[in-house]
C-alpha positions as CSV (number, residue, x, y, z in Angstrom):
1,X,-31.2,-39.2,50.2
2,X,-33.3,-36.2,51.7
3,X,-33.8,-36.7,55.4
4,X,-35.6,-35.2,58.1
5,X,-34.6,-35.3,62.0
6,X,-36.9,-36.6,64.9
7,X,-37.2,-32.6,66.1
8,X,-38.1,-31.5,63.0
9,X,-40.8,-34.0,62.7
10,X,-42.1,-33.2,66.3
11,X,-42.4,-29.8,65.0
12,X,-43.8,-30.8,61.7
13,X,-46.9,-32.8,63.9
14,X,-47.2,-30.7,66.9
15,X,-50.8,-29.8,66.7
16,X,-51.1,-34.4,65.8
17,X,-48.9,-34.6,69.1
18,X,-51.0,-31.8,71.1
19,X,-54.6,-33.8,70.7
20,X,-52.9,-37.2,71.3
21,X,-51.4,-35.7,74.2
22,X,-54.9,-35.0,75.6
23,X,-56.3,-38.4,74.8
24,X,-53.5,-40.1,76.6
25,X,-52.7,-37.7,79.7
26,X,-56.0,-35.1,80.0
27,X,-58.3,-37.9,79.7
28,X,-56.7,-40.9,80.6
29,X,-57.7,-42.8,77.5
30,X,-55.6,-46.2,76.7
31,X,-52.6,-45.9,75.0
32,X,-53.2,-48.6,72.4
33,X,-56.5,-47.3,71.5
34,X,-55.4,-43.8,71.4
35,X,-52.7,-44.5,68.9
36,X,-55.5,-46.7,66.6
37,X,-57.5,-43.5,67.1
38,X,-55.4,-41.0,65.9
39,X,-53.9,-43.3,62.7
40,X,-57.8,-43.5,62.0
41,X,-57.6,-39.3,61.9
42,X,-54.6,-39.4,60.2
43,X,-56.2,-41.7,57.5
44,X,-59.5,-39.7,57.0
45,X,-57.0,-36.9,56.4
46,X,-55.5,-38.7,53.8
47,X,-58.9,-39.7,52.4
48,X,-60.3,-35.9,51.9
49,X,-60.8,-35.2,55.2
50,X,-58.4,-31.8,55.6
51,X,-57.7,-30.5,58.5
52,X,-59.6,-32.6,60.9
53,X,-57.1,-32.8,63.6
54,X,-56.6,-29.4,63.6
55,X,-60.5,-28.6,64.4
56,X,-60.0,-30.2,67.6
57,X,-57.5,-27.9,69.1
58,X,-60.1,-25.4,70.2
59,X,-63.0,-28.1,71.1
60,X,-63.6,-29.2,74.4
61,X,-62.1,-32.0,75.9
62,X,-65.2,-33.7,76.6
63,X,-65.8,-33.3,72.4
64,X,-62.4,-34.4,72.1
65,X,-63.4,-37.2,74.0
66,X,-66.6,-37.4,71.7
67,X,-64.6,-37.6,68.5
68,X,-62.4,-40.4,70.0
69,X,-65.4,-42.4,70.7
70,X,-67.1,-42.4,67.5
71,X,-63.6,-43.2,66.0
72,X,-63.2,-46.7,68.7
73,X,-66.9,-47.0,66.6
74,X,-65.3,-46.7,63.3
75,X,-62.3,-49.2,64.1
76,X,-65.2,-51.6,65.6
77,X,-66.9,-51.5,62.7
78,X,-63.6,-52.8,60.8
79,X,-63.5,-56.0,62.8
80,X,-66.9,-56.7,62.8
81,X,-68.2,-58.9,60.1
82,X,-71.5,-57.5,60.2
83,X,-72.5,-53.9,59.4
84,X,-74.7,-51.9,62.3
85,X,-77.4,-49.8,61.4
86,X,-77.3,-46.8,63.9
87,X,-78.8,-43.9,64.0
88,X,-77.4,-40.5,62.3
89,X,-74.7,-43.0,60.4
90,X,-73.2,-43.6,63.7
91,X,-70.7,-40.6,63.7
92,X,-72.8,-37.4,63.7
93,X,-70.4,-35.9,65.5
94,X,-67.4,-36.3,63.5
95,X,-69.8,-35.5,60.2
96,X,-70.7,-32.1,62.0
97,X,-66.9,-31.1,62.9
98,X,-65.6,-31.8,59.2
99,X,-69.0,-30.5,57.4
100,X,-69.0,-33.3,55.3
101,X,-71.0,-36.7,55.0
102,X,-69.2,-39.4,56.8
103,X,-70.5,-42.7,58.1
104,X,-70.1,-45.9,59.2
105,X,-71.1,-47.3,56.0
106,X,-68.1,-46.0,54.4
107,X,-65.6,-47.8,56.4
108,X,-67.9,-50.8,56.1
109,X,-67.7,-50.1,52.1
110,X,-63.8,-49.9,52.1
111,X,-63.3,-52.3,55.1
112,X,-59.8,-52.8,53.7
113,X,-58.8,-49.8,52.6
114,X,-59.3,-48.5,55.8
115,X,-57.7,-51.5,57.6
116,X,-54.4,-50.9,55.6
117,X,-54.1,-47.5,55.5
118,X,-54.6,-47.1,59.1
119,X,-52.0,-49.9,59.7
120,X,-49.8,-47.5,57.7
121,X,-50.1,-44.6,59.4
122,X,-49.5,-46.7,63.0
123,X,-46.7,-47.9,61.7
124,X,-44.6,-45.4,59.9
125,X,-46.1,-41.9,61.3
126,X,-47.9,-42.5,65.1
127,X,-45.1,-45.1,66.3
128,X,-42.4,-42.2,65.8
129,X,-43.8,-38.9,66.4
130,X,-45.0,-40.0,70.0
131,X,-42.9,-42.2,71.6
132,X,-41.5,-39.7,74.5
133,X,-45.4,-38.9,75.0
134,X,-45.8,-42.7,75.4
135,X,-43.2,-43.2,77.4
136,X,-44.4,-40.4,80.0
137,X,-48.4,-42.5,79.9
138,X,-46.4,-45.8,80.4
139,X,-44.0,-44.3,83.0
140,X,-41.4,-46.3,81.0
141,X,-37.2,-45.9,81.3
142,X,-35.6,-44.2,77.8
143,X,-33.5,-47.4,76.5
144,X,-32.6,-45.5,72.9
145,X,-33.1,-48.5,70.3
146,X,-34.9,-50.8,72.7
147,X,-38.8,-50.8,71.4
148,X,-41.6,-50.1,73.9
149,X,-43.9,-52.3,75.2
150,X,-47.7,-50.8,74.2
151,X,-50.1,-52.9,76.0
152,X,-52.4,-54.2,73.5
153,X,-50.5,-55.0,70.9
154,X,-50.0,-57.1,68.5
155,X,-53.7,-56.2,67.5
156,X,-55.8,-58.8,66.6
157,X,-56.6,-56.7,63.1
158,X,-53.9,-54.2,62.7
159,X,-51.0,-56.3,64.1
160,X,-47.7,-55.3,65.3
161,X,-46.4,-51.6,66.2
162,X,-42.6,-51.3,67.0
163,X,-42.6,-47.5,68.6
164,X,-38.6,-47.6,69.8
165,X,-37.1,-44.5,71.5
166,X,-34.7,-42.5,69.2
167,X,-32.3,-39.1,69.7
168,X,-33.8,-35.8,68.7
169,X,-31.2,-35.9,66.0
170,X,-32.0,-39.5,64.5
171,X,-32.7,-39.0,60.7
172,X,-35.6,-40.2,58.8
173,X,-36.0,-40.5,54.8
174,X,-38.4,-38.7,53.7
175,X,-39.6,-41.0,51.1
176,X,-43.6,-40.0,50.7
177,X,-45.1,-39.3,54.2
178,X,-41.8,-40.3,56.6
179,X,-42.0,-43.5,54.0
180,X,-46.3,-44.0,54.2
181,X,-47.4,-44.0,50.4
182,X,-51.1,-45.4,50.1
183,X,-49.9,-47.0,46.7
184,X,-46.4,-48.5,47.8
185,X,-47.4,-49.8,51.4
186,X,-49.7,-52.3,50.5
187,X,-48.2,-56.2,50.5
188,X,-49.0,-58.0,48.0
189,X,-51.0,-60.7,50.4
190,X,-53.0,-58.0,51.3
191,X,-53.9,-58.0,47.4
192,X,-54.2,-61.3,47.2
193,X,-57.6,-63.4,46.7
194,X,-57.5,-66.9,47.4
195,X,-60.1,-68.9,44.6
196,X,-61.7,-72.3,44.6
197,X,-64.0,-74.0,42.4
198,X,-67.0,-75.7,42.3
199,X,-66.7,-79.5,40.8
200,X,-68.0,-79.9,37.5
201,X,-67.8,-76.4,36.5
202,X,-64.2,-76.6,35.0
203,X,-62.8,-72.3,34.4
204,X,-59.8,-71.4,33.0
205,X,-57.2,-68.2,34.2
206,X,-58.0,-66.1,31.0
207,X,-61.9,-66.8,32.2
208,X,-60.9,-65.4,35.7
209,X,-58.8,-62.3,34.5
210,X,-61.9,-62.2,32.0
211,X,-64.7,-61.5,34.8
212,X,-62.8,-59.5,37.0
213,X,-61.8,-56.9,34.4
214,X,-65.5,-57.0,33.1
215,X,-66.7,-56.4,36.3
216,X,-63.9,-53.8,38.0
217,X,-61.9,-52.8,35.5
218,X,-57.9,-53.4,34.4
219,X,-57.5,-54.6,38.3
220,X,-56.1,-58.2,38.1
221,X,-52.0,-58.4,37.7
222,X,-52.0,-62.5,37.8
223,X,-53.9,-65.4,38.5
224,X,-51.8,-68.9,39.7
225,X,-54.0,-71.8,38.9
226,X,-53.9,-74.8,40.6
227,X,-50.7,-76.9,39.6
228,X,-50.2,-80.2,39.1
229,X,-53.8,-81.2,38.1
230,X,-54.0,-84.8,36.8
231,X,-55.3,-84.8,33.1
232,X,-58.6,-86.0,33.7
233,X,-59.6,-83.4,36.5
234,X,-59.6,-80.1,36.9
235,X,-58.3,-76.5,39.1
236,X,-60.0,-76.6,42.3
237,X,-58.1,-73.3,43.7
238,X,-56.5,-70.5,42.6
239,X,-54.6,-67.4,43.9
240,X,-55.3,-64.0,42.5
241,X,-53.3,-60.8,42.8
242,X,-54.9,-57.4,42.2
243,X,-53.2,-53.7,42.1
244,X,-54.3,-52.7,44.8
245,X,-56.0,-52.9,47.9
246,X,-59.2,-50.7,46.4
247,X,-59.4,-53.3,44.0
248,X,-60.6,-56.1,47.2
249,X,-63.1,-53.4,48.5
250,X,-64.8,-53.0,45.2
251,X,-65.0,-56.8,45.1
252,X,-66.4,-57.1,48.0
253,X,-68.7,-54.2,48.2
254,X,-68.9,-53.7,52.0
255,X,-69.4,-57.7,52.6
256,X,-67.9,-60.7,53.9
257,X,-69.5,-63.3,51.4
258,X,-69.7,-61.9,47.7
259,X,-71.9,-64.5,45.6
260,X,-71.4,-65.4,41.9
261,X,-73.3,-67.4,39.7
262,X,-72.5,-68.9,36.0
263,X,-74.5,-68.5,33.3
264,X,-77.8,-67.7,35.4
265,X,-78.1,-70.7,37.3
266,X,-74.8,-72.8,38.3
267,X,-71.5,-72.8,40.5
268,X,-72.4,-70.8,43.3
269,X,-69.6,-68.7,44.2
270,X,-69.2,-67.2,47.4
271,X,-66.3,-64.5,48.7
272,X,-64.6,-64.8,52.2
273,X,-62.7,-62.2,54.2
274,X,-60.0,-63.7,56.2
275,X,-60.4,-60.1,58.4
276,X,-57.4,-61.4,61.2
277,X,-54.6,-61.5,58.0
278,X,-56.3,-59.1,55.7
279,X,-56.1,-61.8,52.9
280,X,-59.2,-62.6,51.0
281,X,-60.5,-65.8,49.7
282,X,-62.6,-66.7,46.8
283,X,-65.2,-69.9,47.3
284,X,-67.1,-70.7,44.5
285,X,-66.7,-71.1,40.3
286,X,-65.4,-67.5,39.3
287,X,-66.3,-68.3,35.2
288,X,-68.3,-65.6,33.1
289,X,-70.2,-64.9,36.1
290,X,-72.7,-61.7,37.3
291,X,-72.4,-60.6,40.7
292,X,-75.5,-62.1,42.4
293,X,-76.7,-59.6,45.3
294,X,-77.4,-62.2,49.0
């Protein structure tokens, strides 16, 4: 298996390692945040963003500074339920370096996109290419194999980040990005939707598959109805596991609560975000149902 060494990835993300470097040391920023920051970065890179790391090397540190701000903005808005209205989509300054249109509202419209792939690029690209940088901030002993402690983690919406110190030489696969790939990452809780129904309005799994597809296409790979039902009842839950994690934010469309409604009147269904697990639930009677906008 191809392999890459801990020196060659330095090299690799020297200019990633230069600008976290200023957050951490030039301005004093927290660690913790800093590393959320820069996977945030990392992620718009990944998202059609090119190069935006890269226009910070000859800014300022006080737009450095700037940039990291409206980013803390950006991972704010991923934990908060509710979507701010701010001037300028909330990030003008990161929309002027990168020349393109970028807003709030587009994390708030792929809440858990965003979530994930961030978490991914914590976990598998941040927490090795700057440990030793770490380690100066923290003022923290080299223990090779013994993880760090990063104040401020586990994070109450990304989670855990091991970052433990290894030798220059220690070899990495080089499956996709040092192991990131946005399609291969993704657990299959965080595609999972959680369903319940209404009484009285009695749905089947082909009906469920059935709406779902209608509405987002090919997106649904199974649905587990409730088991051991007695004869004369019927499913009250269900649990529902898409392709991918795209498939959740085009569910959800930017909200917390998605409603449904069945044949124009009946079996309100509402669709809850579980934001601290990144597993979604479905409330409501999910039958041959239109999306009801409130």
């Amino acid at each position: 298996m191809a392999s890459i060494t801990l020196e060659e990835l330095h090299t690799y993300h020297a200019i990633d390692r230069e600008i976290f470097s200023r957050l951490v040391i030039t301005l004093m920023r927290d660690p913790a945040e800093s590393l959320l920051v820069t996977a945030t970065w990392l992620w718009l890179e990944e998202k059609g963003y090119p190069n935006m790391v890269v226009k910070m090397v000859d800014l300022s540190d006080a737009l450095v500074n700037a940039l990291a701000d409206e980013a803390v903005l950006c991972l704010k808005c991923l934990e908060s339920n509710t979507f701010p209205v701010l001037l300028n989509g909330g990030i003008p300054l990161t929309a002027r370096i990168m020349e393109k249109n970028i807003s709030l509202e587009m994390f708030h419209h792929n809440k858990f996109s965003a979530i994930s792939g961030i978490k991914n690029f914590l976990t598998t690209v941040c927490a090795r290419i700057f440990t030793d940088i770490l380690q100066r901030v923290l003022a923290t002993t080299s223990i090779l194999n013994q993880p760090l402690i990063i104040p401020g983690f586990p994070h109450p919406l990304f989670g855990s980040v091991s970052i433990v110190p290894m030798s220059m030489d220690f070899d990495f696969p080089t499956g996709g990005l040092w192991g990131w790939d946005p399609n291969n990452n993704v657990s299959e809780d965080d595609r999972t939707m959680f369903l319940t129904f209404s009484r009285g309005f009695p749905v089947t799994k082909d009906e469920v598959t059935q709406l779902f597809t209608r509405l987002h296409g090919d997106c649904v790979v199974s649905v587990q109805m409730q088991e051991n039902v007695p004869s004369n009842e019927q499913p009250l839950f269900a649990r529902m596991i898409l392709d991918s994690i795209t498939a959740v934010d085009r569910i959800l469309n930017g909200r917390r609560i998605a409603k449904f409604r069945i044949n124009g009147d009946f079996g309100l269904a509402r669709l809850l975000h579980n934001d601290s697990s990144v597993t979604t639930m479905l409330v409501g009677t999910p039958g041959n149902l239109a999306p009801e906008v409130g």
